[in-house]
N, C-alpha and C positions, 0 to 999 in steps of 0.2 A: 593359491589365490582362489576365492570362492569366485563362482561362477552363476549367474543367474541368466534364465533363455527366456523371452518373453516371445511369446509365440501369436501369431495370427491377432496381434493388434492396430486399429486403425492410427498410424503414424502422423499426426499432425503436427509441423516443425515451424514457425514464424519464421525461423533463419532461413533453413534451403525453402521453405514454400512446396514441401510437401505435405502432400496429405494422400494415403494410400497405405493397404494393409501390407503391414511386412512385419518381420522376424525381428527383434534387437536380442543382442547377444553382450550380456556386462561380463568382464572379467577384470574383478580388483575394481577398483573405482572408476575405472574405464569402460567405453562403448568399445567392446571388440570390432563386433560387426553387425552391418542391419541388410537384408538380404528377404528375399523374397520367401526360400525355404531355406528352415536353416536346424540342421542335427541338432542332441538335444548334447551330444557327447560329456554325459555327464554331470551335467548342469541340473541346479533346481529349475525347472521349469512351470514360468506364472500365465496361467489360458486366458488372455487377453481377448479372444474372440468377442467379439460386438459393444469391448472399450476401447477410448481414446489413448492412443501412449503419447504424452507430449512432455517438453523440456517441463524441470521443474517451476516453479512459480515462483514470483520476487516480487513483494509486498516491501516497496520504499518509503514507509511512511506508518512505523508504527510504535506504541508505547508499551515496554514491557515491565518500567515504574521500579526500575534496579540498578543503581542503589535508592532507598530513601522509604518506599510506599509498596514492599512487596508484600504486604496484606490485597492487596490488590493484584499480582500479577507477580511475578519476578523472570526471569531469562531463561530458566527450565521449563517451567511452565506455560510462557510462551510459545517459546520453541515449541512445545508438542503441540498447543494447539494450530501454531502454522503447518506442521506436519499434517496434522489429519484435514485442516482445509489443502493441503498438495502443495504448500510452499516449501522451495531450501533453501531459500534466503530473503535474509528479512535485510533492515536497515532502522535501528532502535532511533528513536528521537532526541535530543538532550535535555528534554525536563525532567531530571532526574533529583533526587536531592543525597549529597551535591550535586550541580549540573554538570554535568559531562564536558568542562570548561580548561580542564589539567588534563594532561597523557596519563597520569594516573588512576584517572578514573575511567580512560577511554583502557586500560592496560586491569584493570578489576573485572571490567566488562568482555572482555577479550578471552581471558584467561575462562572465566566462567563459561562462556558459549564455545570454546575447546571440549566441556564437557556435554554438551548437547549434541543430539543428531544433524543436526543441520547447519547452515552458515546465518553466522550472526553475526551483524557489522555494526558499529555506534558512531553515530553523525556525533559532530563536536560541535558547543554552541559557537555563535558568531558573539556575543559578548560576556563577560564574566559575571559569573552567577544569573544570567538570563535578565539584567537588570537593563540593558540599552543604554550604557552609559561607556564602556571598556571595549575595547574590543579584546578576546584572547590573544593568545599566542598563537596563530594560524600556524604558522612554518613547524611550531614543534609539535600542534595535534596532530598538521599532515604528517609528518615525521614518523607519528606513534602510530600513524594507521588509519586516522580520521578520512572515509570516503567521503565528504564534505561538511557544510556547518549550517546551524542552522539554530533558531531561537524559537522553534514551533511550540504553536499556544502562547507568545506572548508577540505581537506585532513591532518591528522595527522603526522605530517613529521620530526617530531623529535620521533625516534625512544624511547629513554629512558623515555622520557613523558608516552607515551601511554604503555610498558613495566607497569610503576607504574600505571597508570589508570587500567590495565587489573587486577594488582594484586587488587587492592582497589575496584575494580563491582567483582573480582570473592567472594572477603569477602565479601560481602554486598549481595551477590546472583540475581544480576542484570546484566542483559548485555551490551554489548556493539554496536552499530551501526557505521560502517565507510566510508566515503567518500573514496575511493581509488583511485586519479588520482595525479600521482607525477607533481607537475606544471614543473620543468627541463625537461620533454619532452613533453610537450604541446608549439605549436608555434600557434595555435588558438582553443580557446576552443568553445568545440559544435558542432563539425563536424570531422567525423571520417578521419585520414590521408589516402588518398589513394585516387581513381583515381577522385571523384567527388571532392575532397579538391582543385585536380591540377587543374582539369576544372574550378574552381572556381577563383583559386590563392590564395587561402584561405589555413592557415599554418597547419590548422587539429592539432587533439589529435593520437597520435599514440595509436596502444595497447597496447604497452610497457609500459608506463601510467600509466596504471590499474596491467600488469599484475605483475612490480614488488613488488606494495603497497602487494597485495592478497598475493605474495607468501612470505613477510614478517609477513605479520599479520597472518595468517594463522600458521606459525614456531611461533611466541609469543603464539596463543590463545593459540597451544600446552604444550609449558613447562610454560602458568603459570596456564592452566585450564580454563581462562577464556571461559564464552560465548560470544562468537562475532557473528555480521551477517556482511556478504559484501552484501553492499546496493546497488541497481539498476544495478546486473552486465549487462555487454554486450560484454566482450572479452573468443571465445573462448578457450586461453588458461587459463582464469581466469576459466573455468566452472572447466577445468581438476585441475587445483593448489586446488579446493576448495573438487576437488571427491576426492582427494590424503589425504587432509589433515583431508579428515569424516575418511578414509581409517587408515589412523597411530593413528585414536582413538582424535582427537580434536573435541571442542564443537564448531564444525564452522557451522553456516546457510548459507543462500544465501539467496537474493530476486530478481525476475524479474519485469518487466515493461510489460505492453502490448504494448505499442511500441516499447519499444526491441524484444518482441517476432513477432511483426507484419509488422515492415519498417527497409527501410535498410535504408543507407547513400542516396540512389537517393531520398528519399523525400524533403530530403534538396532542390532540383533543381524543385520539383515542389511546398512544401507546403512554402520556403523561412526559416524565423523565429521561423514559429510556428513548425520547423523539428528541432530546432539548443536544446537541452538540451546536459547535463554535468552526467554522460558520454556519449557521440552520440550514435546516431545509426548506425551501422555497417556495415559490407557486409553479404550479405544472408548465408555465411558459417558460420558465429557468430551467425545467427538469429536461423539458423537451428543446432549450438550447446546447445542454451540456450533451444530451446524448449526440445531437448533431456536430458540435465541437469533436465528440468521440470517431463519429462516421470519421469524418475530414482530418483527422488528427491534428485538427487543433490541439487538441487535448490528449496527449501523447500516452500516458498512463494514467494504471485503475489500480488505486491504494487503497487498504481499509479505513486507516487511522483510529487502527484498534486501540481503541482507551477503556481499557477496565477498573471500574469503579467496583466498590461494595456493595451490596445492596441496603446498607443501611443509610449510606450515602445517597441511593438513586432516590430510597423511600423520603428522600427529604419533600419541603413544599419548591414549588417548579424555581422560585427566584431564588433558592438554598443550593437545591443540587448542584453537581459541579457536571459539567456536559460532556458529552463523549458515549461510544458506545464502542463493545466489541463485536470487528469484525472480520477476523481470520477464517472461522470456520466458514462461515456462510457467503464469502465472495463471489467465489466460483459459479456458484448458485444460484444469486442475484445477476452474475456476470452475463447467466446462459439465460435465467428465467426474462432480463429487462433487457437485453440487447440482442441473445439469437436469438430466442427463439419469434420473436416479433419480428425480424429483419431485417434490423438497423445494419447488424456487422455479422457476418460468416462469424465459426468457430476460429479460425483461422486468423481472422483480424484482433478478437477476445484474446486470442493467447498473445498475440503480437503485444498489445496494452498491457499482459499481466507475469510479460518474462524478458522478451526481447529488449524492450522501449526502457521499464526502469535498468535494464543493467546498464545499456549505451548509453542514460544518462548520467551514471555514474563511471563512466569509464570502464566498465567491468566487460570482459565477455562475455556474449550469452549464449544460455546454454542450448545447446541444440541434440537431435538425434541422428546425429553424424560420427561415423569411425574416430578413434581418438581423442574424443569430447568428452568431458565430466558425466560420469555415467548421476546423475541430477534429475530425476524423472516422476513424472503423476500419471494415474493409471484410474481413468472415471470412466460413469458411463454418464454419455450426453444428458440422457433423453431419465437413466432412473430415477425415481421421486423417493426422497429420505425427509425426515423431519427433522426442524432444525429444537434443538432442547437441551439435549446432553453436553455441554461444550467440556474441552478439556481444559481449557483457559481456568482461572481459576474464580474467575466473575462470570457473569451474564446478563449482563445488561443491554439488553439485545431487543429493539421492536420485533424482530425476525422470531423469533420465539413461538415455536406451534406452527411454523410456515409447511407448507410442502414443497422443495423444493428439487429441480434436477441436477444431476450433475453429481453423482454417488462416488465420492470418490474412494476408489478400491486398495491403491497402496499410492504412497510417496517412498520414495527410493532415491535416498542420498548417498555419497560417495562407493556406489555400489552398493549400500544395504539398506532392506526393507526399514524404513523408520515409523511408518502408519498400516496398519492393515487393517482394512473397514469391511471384512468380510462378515464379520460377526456383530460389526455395529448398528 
């Protein structure tokens, strides 16, 4: 069994709540041992001195457009570039075409991310063909491996539908993901209503949108139990419906964007396209509720909702384009540049939002740098500055583009082997 020593790296674990320099020792896909000093006997040894070694990374919310649109992205490609942002597992979306609505197509998908470095899971829709009329077959996607369902990028809008969906994932013990933007108040999607919409003449998404999906879903999860998460919020009255509804005892999550937490509505006026995603980005009193949502864990997980587009697709006119941006590589970045290093959250609490939080909400274990534990690991440095440009993804559709940002990360290391080494990057 190969053997790798990681030496003299600063340990930061969300699970045990460490943080302190020691030794990790992998053998096979396992943490042997983490020790203060530790021989190298034999081992490749990787000089961690003045990086971070922490659990791998789990981005619950992202699109890698396989089957149907892999001119845009596909599951290998993917995969790598969550490797090189320090993810080892992702959680694919179902807008797939077809949508990931049979075990066969959750069993295409499966099969493929076998051949990837890292862990790749696919959410199954909540109704067939993404249309909100059917609901799937829940019991036979759980069956095939579905860690939960979900209709993201199209909102659930028949009430009594998704009622029965909640009851059918809370028996099955699996949760739910939702899109929540009511299209009847949307007069242009991708860009927040309000003074940059006018400047534009562009009809914008109101908040209203989002905030009465949340406050309905939110009363469902309650009386039927289910687990639900509201996917990529950005309004803050959605922060409060969602603190209210942890408040009265519902199994409600939340997930943030790093572009939610990081740009308002004016980037639309400077990045064009690559600013326009569904739900938009906001006014800085949204941006500065979601980060405090973040503080308080309202807002429990930090997702990219990496959607990669073409660029001939982005170069469309703003009401053409289709919205979304990629953001795998540049999370971490955004994670360290818009919430540590300002103050809001320790490194420690960053990681807790971007490993810990989405696995518990999916039932999964998370990974930790503890003996016996999935040797699953990202190896940055806090503080170095790299530029964000080269992605491996196979789009780049990215405001972030030319940024400087921290948080260099050095290797990702899945089932005990190096999967990214950004020594040369």
């Amino acid at each position: 069994m190969s053997m790798i020593l990681i030496k003299n790296g600063r340990v930061v674990d969300p699970v045990t709540g460490t943080d302190q320099v020691l030794d990790v020792l992998l053998e096979g896909d396992r943490i042997k041992k983490v020790r203060e000093e530790l021989e190298d006997s034999g081992a490749q040894v990787l000089d961690a001195k003045g990086l971070v070694v922490a659990p791998g990374l789990m981005d619950a919310h992202v699109h890698f457009r396989d089957p149907g649109f892999t001119y845009k992205e596909d599951i290998e490609t993917g995969a790598r570039a969550a490797a090189r942002g320090g993810f080892t597992t992702v959680v694919c979306m179902a807008n797939t075409k077809p949508a990931a609505d049979h075990p066969d197509i959750l069993r295409y998908v499966q099969e493929k991310a076998e051949k990837t470095k890292i862990h790749v899971l696919q959410a199954a829709a909540v109704t067939k063909g993404l249309r909100g009329e059917e609901l799937v077959d829940m019991k036979a996607l759980a069956d095939a491996g579905a860690p939960g369902f979900t209709d993201d990028g199209i909102p659930l809008v028949d009430e009594k539908l998704l009622l029965e969906a909640m009851k059918q994932a809370a028996a099955l013990g699996l949760p739910i993901s939702l899109h929540e933007e009511d299209p009847l108040l949307i007069k242009g999607a991708g860009v927040h209503q309000g003074a940059v919409s006018e400047k534009l003449g562009y009809g914008g998404a109101a908040r209203a949108a989002e905030d009465v999906m949340v406050a309905r879903d939110c009363m469902l999860a309650l009386h039927t139990g289910a687990r639900i998460c509201i996917q990529h919020i950005s309004s803050k009255n959605s922060v409060e419906l969602v603190r209210l509804a942890k408040k009265m005892g519902a199994d409600v999550h939340a997930e943030a964007t790093p572009h939610h937490f990081t740009l308002t509505d004016e980037a639309v006026l400077k990045y064009g396209t690559n600013a326009r995603m569904n739900p938009p980005v906001r006014t800085e009193e949204d941006r500065q509720a979601i980060i405090q949502g973040l503080k308080e864990e309202v807002i429990d997980m930090i997702v990219t909702d990496h959607a990669p587009h073409s660029r001939e697709e982005k170069d469309r006119p703003l009401l053409e384009a289709p919205s979304g941006i990629i953001g795998l590589e540049t999370s971490l970045g955004l994670g360290i540049r818009s919430l540590v290093e300002p103050g809001h959250l320790t490194l420690l609490e960053l990681l807790k939002r971007m490993s810990r939080n989405p696995a518990e909400f999916y039932r999964i274990r998370p990974g930790s740098i503890q003996e016996g534990a999935l040797a699953d690991l990202v190896i940055f440095a806090e503080e170095e500055l790299w530029t964000a440009g080269t992605f491996a993804s196979k789009a780049s559709n990215s405001p972030f583009t030319g940024w400087e940002l921290p948080g260099k990360v050095y290797y990702t290391i899945c089932g005990g082997q190096v999967v990214y080494c950004g020594l040369d990057a």
